[in-house]
C-alpha positions as a Python dict, from the first residue, in 0.01 Angstrom:
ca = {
    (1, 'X'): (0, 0, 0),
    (2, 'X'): (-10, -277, 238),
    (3, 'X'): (1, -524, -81),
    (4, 'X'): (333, -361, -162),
    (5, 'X'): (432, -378, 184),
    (6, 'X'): (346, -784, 207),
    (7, 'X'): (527, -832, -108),
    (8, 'X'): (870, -675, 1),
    (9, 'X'): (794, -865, 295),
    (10, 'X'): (780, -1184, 111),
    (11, 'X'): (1098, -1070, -116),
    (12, 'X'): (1265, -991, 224),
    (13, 'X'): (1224, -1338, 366),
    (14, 'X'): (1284, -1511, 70),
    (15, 'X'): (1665, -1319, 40),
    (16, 'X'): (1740, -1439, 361),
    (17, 'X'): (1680, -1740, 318),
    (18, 'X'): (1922, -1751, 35),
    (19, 'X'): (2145, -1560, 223),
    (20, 'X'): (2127, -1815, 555),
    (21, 'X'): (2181, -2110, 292),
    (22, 'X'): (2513, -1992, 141),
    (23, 'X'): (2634, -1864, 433),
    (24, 'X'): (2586, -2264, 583),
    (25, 'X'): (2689, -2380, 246),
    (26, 'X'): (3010, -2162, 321),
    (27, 'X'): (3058, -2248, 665),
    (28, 'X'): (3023, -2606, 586),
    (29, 'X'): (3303, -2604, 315),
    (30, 'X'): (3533, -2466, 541),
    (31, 'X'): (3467, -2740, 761),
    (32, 'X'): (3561, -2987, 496),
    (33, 'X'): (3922, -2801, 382),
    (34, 'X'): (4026, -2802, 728),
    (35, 'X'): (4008, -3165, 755),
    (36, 'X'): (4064, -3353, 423),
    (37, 'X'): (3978, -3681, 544),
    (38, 'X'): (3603, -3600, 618),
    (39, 'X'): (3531, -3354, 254),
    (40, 'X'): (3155, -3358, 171),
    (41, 'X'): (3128, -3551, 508),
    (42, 'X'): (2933, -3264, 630),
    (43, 'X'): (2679, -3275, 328),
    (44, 'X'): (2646, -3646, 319),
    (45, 'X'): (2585, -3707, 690),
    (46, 'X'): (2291, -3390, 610),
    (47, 'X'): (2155, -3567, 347),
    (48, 'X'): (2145, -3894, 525),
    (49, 'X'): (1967, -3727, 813),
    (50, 'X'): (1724, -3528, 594),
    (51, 'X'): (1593, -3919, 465),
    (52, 'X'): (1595, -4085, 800),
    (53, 'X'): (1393, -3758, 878),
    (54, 'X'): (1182, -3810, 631),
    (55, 'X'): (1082, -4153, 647),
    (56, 'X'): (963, -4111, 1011),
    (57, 'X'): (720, -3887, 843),
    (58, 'X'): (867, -3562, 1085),
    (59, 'X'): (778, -3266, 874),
    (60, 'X'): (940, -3040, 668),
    (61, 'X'): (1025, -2786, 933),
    (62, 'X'): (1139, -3059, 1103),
    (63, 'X'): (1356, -3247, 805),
    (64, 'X'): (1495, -2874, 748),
    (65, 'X'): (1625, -2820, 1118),
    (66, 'X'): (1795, -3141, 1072),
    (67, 'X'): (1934, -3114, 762),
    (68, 'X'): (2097, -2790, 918),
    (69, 'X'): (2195, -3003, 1262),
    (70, 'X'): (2394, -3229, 1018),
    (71, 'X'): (2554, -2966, 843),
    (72, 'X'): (2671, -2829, 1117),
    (73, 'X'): (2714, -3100, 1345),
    (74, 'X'): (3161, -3082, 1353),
    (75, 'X'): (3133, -2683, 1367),
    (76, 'X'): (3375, -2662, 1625),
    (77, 'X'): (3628, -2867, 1424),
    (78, 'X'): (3734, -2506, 1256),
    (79, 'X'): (3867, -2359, 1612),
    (80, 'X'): (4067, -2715, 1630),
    (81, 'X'): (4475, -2745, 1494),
    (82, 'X'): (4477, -2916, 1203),
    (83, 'X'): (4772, -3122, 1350),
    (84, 'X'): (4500, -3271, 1608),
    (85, 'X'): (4264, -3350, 1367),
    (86, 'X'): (4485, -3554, 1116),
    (87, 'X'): (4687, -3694, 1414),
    (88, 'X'): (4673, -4087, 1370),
    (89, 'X'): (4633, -4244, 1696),
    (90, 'X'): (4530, -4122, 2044),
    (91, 'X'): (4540, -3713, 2110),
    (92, 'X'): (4805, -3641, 2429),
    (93, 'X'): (4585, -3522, 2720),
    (94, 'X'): (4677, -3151, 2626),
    (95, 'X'): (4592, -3173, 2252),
    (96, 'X'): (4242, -3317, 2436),
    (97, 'X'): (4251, -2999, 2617),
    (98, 'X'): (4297, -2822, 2347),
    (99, 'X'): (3991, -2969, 2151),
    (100, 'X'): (3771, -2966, 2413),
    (101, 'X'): (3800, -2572, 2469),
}
């Protein structure tokens, strides 16, 4: 019984895991459409992390957390108008505004 019990368990945790992964992996590519000047920069600045991580011998909870900070790290590009982030040159003080809500 409880061996059953620990083994769902373990199934359990290992879905979600797949589950939180594509859902970044998602979340992430969404990131890169909305700006196609920065696609896979998401990934790559990840990856980069994850090594740098790595080699200052931080461990793998550690490299993981990371990894996901990278990922993540322009999130809050997706609530942003695309005409602000391909703008070339400076942002008027209300398109600032309007990234910094």
């Amino acid at each position: 019984m409880l061996e059953n019990l620990l083994s769902e368990l373990a199934g359990m945790q290992y879905s979600k895991g797949l589950l939180e992964q594509a859902f970044l992996l998602t979340l992430t590519a969404l990131m890169d459409l909305r700006d196609s000047h920065t696609a896979t920069h998401s990934k790559n600045v990840a990856d980069y992390s994850k090594i740098i991580a790595r080699e200052m011998g931080l461990s793998i909870d550690d490299q993981k957390a990371i990894y996901l900070a990278g990922l993540l790290h322009d999130v809050g590009k997706i609530g942003v108008p695309r005409s602000s982030l391909s703008k070339p040159g400076k942002l008027t003080d209300e398109e600032l505004r309007e990234v910094h809500k």
